[in-house]
C-alpha positions as CSV (number, residue, x, y, z in Angstrom):
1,X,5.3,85.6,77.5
2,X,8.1,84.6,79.8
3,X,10.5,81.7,79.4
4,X,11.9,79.5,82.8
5,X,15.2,77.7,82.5
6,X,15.1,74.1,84.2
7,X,18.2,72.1,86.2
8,X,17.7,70.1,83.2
9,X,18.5,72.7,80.2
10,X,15.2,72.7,78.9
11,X,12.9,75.9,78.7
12,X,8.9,75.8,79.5
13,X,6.7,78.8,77.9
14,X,4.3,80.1,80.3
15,X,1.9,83.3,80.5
16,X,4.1,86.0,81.9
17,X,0.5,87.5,84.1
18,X,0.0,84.3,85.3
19,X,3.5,84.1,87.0
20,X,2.9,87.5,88.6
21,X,-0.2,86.1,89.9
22,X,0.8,82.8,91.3
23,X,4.5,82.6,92.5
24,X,3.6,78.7,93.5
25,X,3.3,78.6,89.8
26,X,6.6,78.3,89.4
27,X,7.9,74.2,89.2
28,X,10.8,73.1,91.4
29,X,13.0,72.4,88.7
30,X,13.2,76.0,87.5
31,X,16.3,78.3,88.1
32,X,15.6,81.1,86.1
33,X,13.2,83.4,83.9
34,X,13.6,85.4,81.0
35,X,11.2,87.9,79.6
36,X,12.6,87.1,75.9
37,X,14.8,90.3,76.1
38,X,17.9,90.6,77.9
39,X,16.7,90.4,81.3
40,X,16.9,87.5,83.2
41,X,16.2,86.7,86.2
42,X,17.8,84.1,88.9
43,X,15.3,82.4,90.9
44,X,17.1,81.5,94.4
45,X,18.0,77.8,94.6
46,X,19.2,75.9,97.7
47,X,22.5,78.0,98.7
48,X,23.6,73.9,99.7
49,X,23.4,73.0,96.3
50,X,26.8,74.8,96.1
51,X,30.2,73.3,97.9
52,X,30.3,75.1,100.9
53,X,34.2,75.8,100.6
54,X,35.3,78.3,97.1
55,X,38.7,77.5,96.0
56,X,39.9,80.3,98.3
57,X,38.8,78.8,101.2
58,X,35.5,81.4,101.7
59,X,32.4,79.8,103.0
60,X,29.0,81.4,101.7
61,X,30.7,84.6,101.8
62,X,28.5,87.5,101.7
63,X,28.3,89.6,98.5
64,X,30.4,92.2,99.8
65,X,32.5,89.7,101.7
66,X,35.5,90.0,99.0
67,X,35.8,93.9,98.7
68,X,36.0,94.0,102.4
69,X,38.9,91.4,102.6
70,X,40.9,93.1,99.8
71,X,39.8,96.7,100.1
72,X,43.4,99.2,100.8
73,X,43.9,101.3,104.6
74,X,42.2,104.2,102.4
75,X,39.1,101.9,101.9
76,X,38.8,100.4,105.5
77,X,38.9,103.7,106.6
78,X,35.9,105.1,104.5
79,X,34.0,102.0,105.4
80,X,34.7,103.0,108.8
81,X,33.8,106.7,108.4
82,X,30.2,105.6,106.0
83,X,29.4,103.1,109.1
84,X,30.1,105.9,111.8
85,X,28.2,108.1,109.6
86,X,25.1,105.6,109.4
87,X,25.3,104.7,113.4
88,X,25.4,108.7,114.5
89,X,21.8,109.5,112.6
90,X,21.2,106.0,114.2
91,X,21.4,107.4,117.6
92,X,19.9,111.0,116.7
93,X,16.4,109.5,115.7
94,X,16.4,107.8,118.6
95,X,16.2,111.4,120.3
96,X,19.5,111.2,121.5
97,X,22.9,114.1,120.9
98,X,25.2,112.1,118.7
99,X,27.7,114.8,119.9
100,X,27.0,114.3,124.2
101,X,30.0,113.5,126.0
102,X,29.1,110.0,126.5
103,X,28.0,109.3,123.2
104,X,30.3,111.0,120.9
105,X,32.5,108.0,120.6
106,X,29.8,105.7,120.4
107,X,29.6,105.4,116.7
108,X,33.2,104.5,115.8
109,X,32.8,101.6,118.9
110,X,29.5,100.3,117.5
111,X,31.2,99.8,113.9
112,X,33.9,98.2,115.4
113,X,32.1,96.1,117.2
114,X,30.1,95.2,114.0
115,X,33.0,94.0,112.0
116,X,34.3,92.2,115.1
117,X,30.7,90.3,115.5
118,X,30.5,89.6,111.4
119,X,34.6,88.9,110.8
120,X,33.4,84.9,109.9
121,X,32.7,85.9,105.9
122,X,36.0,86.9,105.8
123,X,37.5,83.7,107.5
124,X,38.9,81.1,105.0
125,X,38.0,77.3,106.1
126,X,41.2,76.2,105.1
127,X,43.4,78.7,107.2
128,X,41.2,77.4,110.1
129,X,41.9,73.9,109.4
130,X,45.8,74.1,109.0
131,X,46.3,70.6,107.5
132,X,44.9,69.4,111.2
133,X,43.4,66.5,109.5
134,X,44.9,63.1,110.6
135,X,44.6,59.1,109.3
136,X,43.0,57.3,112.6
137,X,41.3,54.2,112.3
138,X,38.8,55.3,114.9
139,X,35.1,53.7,114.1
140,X,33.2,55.6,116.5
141,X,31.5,58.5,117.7
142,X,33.9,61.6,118.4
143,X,31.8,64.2,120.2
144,X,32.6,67.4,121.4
145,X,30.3,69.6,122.8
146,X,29.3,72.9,124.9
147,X,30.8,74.9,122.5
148,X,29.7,78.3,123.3
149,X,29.3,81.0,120.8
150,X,27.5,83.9,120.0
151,X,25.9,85.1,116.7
152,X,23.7,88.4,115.5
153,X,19.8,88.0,114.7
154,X,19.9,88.7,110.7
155,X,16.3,89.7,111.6
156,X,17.1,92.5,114.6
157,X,20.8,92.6,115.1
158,X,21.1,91.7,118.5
159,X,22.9,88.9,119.8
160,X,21.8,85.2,120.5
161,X,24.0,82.9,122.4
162,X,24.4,79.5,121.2
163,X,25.8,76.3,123.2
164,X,26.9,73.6,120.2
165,X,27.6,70.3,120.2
166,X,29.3,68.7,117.1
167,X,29.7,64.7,116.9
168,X,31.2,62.9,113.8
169,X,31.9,59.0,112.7
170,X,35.7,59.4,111.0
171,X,36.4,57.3,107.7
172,X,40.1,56.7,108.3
173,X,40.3,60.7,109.3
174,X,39.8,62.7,112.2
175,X,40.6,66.8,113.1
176,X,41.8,68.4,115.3
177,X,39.2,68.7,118.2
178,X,39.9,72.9,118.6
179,X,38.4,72.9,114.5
180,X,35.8,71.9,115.9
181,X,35.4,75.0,117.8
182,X,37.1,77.4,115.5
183,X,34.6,76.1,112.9
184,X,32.0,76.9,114.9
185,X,33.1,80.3,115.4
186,X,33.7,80.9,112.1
187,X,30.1,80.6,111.2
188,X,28.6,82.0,114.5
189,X,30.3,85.3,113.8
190,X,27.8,86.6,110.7
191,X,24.1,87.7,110.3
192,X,22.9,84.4,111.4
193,X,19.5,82.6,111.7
194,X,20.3,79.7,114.3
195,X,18.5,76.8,111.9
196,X,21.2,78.2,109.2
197,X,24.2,77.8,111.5
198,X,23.1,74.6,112.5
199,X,23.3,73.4,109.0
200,X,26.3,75.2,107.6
201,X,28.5,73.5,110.2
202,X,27.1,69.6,109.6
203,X,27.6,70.8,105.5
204,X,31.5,71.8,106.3
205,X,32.6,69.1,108.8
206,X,31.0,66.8,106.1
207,X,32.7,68.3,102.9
208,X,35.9,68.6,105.2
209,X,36.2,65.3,106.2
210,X,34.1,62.6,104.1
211,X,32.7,61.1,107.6
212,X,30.4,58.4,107.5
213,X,28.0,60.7,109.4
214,X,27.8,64.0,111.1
215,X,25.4,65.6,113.9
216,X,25.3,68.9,115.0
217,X,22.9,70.5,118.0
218,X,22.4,73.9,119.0
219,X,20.5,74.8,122.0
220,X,20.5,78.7,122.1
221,X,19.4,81.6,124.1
222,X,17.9,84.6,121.6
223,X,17.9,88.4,122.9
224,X,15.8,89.2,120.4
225,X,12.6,87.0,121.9
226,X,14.0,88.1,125.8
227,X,14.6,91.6,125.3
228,X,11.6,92.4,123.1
229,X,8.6,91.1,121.7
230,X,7.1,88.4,123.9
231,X,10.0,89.3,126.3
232,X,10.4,85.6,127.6
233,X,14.4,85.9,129.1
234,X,14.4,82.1,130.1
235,X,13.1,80.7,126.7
236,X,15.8,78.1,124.5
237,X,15.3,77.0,121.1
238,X,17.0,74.1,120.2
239,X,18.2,72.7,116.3
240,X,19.6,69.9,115.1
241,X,21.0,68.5,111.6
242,X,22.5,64.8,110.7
243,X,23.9,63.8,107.8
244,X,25.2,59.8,107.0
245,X,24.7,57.1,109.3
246,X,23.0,59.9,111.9
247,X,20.2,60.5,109.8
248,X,19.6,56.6,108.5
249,X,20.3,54.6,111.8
250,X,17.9,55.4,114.5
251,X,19.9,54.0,117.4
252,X,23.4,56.3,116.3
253,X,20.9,59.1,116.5
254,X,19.6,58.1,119.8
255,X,23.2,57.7,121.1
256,X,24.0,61.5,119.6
257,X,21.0,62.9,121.4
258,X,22.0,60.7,124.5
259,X,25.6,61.9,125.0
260,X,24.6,65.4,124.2
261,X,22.0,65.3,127.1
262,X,24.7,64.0,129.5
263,X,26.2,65.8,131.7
């Protein structure tokens, strides 16, 4: 038999085959099961349910996201070598001499380049605000948009390009319009999935700020659907997200979508 842990502290016994069987078995409510030994396992709730910004200013870091920030020279160097390492039998089953002229130097780039493209995990929300946060009594929209930023695929590492606008209504505060962007950067620069990104920046501006309402729209170009695959290079996938009055009042929706559309 297996036990599942509910939100609400209660347990539920169930037939352990049965769960094995049928994963849809599973209620909503449940975060975890126990086997009635010592293993449990966590089921994976809603990573939202969770304030986007950790006392240390991290945003959904990544598991490894904290060794990499305080790891010593001797450390960042190994992680350097292991990733050079990984990249150079990389390139050899691809048929290619890891040790050609042109090549040779390849893997210690491509790493680079990696930890360049992923450095968001290790950025810290409140070093990127830097107390730009200011009492206005402004009741409206503010909008800022074709932001342009680029992110890798989770699914194929290879770059998508994304063009964001971000609108807000300010409760008594506003930020520093640059934020904006640097927020947006921020979360751009990790593994990504766009509909993800879309979300984590309406969660942060919200948590941020207390607005009464925030919109976010990405319209993005993916090289992973123009450079494989179907191969369609002139294809854009568009996300949105609203939160407060954005998402209950139709007509400050329309208005969002309006002014975004604008040019």
């Amino acid at each position: 038999m297996s036990y599942l842990s509910c939100k609400n502290n209660n347990q539920i016994r169930v037939d352990t085959n049965m769960l094995h069987e049928n994963k849809d078995y599973i209620p909503d409510n449940v975060t975890s099961i126990s086997n009635g030994d010592d293993s449990i396992s966590t089921l994976c709730s809603d990573v939202y349910d969770i304030p986007p910004i950790e006392p240390d200013g991290l945003s959904w870091p990544g598991i490894g996201t904290r060794s990499r920030i305080n790891e010593s020279p001797e450390q960042e160097a190994a992680r350097l070598e292991k990733m050079k390492a990984a990249i150079s039998t990389v390139i050899e089953c691809l048929g290619e001499d890891p040790s050609r002229n042109g090549i040779i130097k390849s893997p210690e780039r491509y790493a680079k380049a990696m930890l360049f493209f992923t450095k968001g995990y290790q950025e810290s929300l409140y070093d990127i605000l830097n107390s730009a946060v200011f009492e206005e009594s402004h009741e409206d929209s503010v909008l800022v948009k074709d932001i342009v930023t680029f992110s890798l695929c989770e699914h194929h590492l290879v770059p998508f390009k994304n063009n964001i606008a971000i609108a807000y209504i300010p409760n008594r505060n506003v930020i520093g319009l640059s934020k904006l962007a640097r927020i947006s950067e921020m979360y751009s620069q990790r593994l990504q999935v766009q509909e993800r990104l879309t979300k984590q920046i309406a969660i942060a501006i919200d948590h941020l700020l207390q607005p009464r309402g925030v919109a976010v729209m990405i319209e993005s170009s993916h090289q992973c659907m123009s450079m494989r695959g179907v191969q369609k290079p002139d294809s854009k996938t568009i996300t949105s997200f609203t939160i407060g009055k954005y998402k209950e009042c139709r007509d400050t929706r329309r208005e969002f979508f309006d002014l975004v559309g604008r040019k």
